[in-house]
C-alpha positions in Angstrom: -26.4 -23.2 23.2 -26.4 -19.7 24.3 -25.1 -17.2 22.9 -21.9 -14.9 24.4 -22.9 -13.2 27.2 -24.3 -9.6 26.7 -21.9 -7.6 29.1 -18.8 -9.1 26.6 -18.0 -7.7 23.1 -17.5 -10.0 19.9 -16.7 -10.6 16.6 -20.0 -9.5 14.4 -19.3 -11.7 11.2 -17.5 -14.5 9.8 -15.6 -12.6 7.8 -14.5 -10.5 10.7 -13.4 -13.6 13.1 -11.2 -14.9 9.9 -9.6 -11.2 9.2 -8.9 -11.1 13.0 -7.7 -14.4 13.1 -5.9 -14.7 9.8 -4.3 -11.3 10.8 -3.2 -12.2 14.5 -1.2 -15.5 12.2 0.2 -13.2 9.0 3.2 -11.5 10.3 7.0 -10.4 9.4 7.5 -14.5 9.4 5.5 -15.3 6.6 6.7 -12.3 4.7 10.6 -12.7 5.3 11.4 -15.5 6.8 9.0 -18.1 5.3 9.9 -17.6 1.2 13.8 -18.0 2.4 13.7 -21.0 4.3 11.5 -22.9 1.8 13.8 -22.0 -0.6 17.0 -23.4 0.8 15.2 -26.4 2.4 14.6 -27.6 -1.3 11.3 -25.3 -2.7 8.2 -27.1 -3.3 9.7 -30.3 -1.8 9.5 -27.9 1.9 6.7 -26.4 0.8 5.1 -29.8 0.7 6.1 -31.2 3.7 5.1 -27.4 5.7 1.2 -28.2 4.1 1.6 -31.6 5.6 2.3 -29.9 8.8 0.0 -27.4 8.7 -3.2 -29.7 7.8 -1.3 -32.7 10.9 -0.8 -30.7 13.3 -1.2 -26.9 12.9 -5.3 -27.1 12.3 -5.4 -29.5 15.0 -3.6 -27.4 17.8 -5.8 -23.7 16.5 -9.0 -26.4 16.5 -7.7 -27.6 20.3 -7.5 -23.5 21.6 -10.5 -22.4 19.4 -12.2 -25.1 21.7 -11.0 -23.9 24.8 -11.5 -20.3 24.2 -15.3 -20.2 22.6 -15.8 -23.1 25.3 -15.0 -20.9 28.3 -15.9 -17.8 26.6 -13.0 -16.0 28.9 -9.2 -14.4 28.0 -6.1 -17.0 28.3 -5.4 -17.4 31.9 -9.5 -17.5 32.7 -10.5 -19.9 30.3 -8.3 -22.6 31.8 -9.7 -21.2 35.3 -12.9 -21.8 34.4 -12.8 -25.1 32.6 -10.5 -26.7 35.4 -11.7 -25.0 38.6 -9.2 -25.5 41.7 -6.6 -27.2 39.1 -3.0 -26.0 38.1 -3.7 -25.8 34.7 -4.1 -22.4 34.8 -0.7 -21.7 34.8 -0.9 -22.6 31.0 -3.0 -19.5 30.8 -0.9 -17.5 32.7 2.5 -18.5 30.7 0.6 -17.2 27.7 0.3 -13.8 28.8 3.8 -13.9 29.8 4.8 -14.8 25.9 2.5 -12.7 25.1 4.7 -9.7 27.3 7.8 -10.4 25.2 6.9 -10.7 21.9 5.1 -7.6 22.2 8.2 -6.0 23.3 10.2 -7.5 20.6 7.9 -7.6 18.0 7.3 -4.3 17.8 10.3 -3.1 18.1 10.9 -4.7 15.2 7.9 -3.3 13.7 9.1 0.1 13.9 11.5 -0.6 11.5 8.7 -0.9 8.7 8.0 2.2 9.7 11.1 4.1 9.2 11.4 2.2 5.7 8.1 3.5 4.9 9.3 6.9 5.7 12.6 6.3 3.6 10.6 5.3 0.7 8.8 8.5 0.7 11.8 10.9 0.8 13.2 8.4 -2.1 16.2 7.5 0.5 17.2 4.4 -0.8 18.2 6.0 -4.3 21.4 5.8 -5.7 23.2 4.5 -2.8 25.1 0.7 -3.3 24.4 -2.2 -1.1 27.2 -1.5 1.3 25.8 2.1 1.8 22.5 0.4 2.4 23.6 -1.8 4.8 25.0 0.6 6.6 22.3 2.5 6.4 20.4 -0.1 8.3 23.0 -0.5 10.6 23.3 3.3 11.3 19.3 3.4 12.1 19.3 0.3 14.4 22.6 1.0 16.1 20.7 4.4 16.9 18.7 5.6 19.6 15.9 8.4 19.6 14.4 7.2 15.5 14.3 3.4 16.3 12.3 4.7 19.9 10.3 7.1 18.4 9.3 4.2 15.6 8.3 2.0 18.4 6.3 3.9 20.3 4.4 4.9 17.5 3.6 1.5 16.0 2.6 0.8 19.8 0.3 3.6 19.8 -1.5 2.4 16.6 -2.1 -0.6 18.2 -3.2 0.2 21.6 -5.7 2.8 19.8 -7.4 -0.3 17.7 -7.2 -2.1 20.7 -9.3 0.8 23.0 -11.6 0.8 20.6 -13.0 -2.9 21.4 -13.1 -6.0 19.7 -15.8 -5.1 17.3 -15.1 -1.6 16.5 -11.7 -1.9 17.0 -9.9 -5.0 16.1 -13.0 -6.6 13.5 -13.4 -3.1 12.4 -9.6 -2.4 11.1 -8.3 -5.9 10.3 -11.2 -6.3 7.7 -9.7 -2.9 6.1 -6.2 -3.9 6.6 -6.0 -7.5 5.6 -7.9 -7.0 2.1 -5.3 -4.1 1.9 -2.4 -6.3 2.8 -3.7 -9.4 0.0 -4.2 -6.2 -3.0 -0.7 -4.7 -2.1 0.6 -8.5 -2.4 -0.7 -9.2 -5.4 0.3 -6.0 -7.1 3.9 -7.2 -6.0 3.6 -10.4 -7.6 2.5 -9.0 -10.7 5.7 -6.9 -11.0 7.8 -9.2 -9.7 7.1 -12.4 -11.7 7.0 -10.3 -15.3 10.5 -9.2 -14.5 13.1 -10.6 -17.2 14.7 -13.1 -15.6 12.0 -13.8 -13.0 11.7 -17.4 -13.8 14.8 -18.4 -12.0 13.4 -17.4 -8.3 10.2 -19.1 -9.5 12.4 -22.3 -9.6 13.9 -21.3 -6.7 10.6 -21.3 -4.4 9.0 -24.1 -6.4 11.0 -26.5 -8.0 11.2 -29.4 -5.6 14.6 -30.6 -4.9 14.2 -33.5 -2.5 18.6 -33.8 -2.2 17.7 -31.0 0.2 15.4 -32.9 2.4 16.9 -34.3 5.9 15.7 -34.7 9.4 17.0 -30.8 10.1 14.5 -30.1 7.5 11.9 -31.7 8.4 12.3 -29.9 12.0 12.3 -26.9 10.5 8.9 -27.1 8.4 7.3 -28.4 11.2 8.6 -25.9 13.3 7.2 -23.1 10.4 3.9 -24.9 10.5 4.0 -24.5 14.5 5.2 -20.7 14.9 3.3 -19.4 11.6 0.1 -20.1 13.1 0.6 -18.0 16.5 0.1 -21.2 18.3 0.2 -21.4 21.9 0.6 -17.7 23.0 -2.9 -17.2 24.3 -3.7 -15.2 20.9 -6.3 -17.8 19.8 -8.0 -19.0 23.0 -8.6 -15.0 23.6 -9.9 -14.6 19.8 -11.9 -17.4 19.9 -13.4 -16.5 23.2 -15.2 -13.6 20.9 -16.4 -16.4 18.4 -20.2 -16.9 18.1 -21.7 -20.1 19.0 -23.0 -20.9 15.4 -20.1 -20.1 13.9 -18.0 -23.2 12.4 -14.9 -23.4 14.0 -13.4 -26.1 12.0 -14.4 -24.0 8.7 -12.4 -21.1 10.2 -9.3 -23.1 11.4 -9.1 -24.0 7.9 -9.7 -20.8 6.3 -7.2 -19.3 8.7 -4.6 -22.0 8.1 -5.5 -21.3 4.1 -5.4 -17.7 4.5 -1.5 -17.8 6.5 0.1 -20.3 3.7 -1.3 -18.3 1.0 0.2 -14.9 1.9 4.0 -16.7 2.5 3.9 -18.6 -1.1 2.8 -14.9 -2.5 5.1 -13.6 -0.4 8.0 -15.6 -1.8 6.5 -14.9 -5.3 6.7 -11.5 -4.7 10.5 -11.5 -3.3 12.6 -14.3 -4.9 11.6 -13.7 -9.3 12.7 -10.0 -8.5 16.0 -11.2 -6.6 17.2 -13.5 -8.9 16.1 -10.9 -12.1 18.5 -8.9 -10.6 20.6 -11.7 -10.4 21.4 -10.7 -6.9 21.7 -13.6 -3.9 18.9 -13.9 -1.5 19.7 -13.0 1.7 17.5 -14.4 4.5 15.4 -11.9 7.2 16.5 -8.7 8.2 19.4 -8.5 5.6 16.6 -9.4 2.1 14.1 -7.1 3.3 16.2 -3.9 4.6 19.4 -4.3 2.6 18.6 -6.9 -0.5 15.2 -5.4 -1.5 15.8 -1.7 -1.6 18.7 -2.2 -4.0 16.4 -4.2 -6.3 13.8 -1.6 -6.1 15.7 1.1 -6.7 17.3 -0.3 -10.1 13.3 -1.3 -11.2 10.9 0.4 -13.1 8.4 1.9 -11.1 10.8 1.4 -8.1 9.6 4.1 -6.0 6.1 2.9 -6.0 6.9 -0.9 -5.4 9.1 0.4 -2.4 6.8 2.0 -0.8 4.0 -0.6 -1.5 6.2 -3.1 0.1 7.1 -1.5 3.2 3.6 -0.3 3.8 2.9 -4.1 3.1 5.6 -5.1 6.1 3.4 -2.5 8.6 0.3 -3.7 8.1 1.3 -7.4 8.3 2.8 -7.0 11.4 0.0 -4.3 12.8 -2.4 -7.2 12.5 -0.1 -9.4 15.0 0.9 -7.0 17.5 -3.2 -6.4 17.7 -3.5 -9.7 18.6 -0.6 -9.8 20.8 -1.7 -6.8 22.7 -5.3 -8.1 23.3 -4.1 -10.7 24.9 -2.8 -8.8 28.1 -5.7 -6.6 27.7 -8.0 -9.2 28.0 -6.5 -10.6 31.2 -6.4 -7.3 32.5 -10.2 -6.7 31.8 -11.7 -9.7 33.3 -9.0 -11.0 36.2 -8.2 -7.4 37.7 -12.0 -5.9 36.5 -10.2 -2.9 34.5 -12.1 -0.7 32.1 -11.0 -1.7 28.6 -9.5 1.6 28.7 -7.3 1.6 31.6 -6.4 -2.3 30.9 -5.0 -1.1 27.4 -3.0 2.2 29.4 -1.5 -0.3 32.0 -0.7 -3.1 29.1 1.0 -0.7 26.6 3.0 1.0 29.6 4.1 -2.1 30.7 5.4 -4.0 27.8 6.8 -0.5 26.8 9.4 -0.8 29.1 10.4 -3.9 27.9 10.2 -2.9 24.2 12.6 0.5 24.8 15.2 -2.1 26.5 14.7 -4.3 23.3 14.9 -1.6 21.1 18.6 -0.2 22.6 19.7 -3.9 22.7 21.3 -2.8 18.8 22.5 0.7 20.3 22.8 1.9 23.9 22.1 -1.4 26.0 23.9 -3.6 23.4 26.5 -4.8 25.9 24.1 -5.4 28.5 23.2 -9.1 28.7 21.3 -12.1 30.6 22.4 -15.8 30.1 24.5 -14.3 27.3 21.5 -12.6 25.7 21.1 -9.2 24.7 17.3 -8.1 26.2 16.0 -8.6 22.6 17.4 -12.1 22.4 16.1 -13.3 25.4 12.6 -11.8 25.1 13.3 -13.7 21.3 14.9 -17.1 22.6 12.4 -17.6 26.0 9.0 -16.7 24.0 9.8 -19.2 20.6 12.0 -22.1 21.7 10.4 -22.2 25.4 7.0 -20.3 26.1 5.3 -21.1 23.1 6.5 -24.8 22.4 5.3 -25.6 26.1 1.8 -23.2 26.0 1.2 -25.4 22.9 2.0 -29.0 24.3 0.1 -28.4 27.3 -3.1 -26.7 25.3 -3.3 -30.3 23.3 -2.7 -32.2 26.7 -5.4 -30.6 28.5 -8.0 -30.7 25.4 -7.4 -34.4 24.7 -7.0 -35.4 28.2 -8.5 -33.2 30.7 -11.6 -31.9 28.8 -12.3 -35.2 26.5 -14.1 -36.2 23.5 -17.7 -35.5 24.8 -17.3 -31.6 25.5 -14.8 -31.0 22.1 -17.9 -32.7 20.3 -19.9 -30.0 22.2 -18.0 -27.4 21.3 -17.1 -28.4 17.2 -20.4 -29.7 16.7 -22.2 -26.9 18.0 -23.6 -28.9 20.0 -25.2 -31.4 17.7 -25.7 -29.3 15.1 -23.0 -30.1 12.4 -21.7 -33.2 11.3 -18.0 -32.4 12.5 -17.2 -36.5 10.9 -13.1 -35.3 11.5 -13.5 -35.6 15.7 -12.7 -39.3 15.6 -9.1 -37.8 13.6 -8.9 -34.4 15.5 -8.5 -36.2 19.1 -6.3 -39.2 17.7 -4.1 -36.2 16.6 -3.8 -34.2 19.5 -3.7 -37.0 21.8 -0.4 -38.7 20.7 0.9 -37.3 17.3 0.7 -33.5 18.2 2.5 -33.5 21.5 5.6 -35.4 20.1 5.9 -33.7 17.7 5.8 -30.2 19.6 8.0 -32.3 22.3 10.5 -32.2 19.4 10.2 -28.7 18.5 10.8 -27.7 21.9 14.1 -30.3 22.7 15.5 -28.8 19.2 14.7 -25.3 20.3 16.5 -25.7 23.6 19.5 -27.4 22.5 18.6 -31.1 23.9 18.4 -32.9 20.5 20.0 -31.4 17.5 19.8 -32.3 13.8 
């Protein structure tokens, strides 16, 4: 098999493709959502069932867009273009980009949050002040205007600068700096945390198994965490993979990335919950645990003012890795379906979703009573991308991999052709033929309202 064509950049290194890829996957989920949710959905008893998941049917759906991306060599929309010429399946394509459009907006306008903690961490700004102040505090900078805009464009400038700068000088170059950053920050958190008196009670939180806890809600919900941790079926993969070398392994680097995402949300949970309950404070979920419930703790710990900062710089970097991802997506399109320099495709994407992202970002201030479908501009962006866009971009990936392209070009494309062994084919298209679609089907009725547990 050849290798990519000349005229197109690409990942230099293994290590590279699983930084990138590992990086588009790690975001603000795994770090605040993921530790909560496994927690109240019964510890390790979740955190079982999510692995279950993950190995089922998350590896097999990153496997089935890995294939179509490296396969076609082309972004989103013009990899389905290309593999089924004259066909509507295209449209899968193009609804990625569309996702892709709204979480950006959303995504990092949350992002700029992380920024203004970082700041706050620096001027010491969570010290002395009570929970209450804090949380008013948080309320006071998102109920604002100018601070929350001026985070957001920022964080979308340091993406759309990594971006400009190509795939291999730009997006390989940075996340193989900022993900070894992100794992020694992590760790350094852990330590802290779990050698806090006390600690040994959010250990038991995260881990000890309480299967009382388990029903079919549950169960939903891991699978859904298995789905959405991944960055599945937002056009994130099929692009990054288009930038894969032809000897590389993908199965090896599905698993790797799929390894890479669980680890950093059990560390993250090991560096949130011993510290919480040591504090013997009650773990709020999202927003409220990291903005609100974590400053107090770190401002009543020893060596607070470090840990603060460590964290928050943490939050940035985890979520700079995604909206990279995110970003290249639309650039990508832009490039090769409307023949843009990289330059101007990154100018016209980051204006673009911009003005979506300043009309997220006043949906907590300005714009707040302004609503669609009895959504706030944030909450649609939210609600259309994860409980329609991406549920459907990922049934319809598996569909047209197991049924459109078939067995003999997958083997093509996971063998390389011929040359590995790839024995878990056989498995991989049992999978995404019938197990994989109902179970996203369900992931997608819950997420709409049409079946509820």
């Amino acid at each position: 098999m050849a290798d990519l064509p000349s005229n197109r950049d690409s990942f230099g290194s293994k290590f590279g493709v699983i930084a990138a890829t590992a990086g588009s996957a790690i975001g603000l989920g795994n770090i605040w959502r993921f530790p909560y949710v496994a927690g109240e959905n019964g510890g390790a008893a979740f955190i079982i069932m999510y692995l279950g998941f993950i190995v089922a049917i998350g590896i097999p759906v990153m496997l089935s867009e890995f294939t179509i991306g490296r396969s076609a060599q082309k972004n989103a929309f013009g990899s389905f273009r290309k593999l089924a010429p004259r066909r509507p399946w295209y449209l899968i394509g193009l609804m990625g980009v569309v996702a892709a459009f709204m979480i950006l907006a959303f995504y990092t306008a949350v992002a700029g949050w992380t920024l203004e903690y970082i700041y706050q961490s620096v001027i010491n700004g969570f010290a002395s002040k009570s929970p209450e102040q804090l949380s008013g505090m948080y309320d006071s900078f998102i109920g604002g205007t100018w601070r929350p805009l001026l985070w957001f464009f920022v964080f979308m400038g340091l993406t759309a600068a990594i971006i400009m700068a190509g795939v291999q000088k730009g997006i390989e170059k940075y996340t193989k700096i900022l993900m070894p950053v992100l794992l020694i920050l992590l760790l350094a958190l852990v330590i802290r945390s779990v050698t806090l008196p006390g600690a040994e009670k959010g250990i038991a939180f995260l881990f000890q198994p309480d299967f009382s806890k388990i029903t079919p809600s549950t169960v939903l919900e891991a699978l859904g965490q298995a789905f959405f941790s991944l960055s599945i079926g937002m056009g994130t993969l099929i692009t990054y993979s288009s930038y894969i070398q032809k000897n590389d392994n993908l199965g090896t680097t599905a698993f790797s990335v799929a390894f890479a995402d669980t680890f950093i949300a059990i560390m993250a949970g090991l560096a949130i919950f011993p510290a919480v309950f040591a504090f013997g404070i009650e773990p709020g979920s999202g927003e409220g645990l990291v903005y609100i419930t974590l400053p107090n703790i770190f401002q009543q710990m020893p060596g607070g003012y470090f840990f603060s900062l460590m964290f928050f710089v943490l939050l940035g970097v985890a979520a700079l890795t995604s909206t990279i991802s995110v970003l290249e997506v639309i650039v990508a399109f832009f490039v090769e379906e409307l023949n843009l320099k990289r330059k101007a495709a990154t100018w016209l994407a980051t204006s673009s979703v911009s003005v979506l992202g300043i009309m997220c970002v006043l949906s907590s201030s300005s714009m707040s009573d302004f609503t669609i479908f009895g959504f706030t501009v944030f909450g649609l962006m939210d609600f259309a991308s994860a409980n329609i866009l991406l549920p459907l971009g990922g049934l319809f990936i598996v569909l047209f991999v197991a049924w459109f392209l078939g067995r003999d070009k997958v083997k093509i494309e996971l063998s390389n052709n011929g040359s590995l062994k790839a024995g878990y084919i056989p498995l991989f298209m049992f999978i995404i033929k019938f197990i994989a679609p109902l179970a996203i089907a369900f992931i997608f009725l819950q997420g709409v309202g049409l079946i509820n547990f």
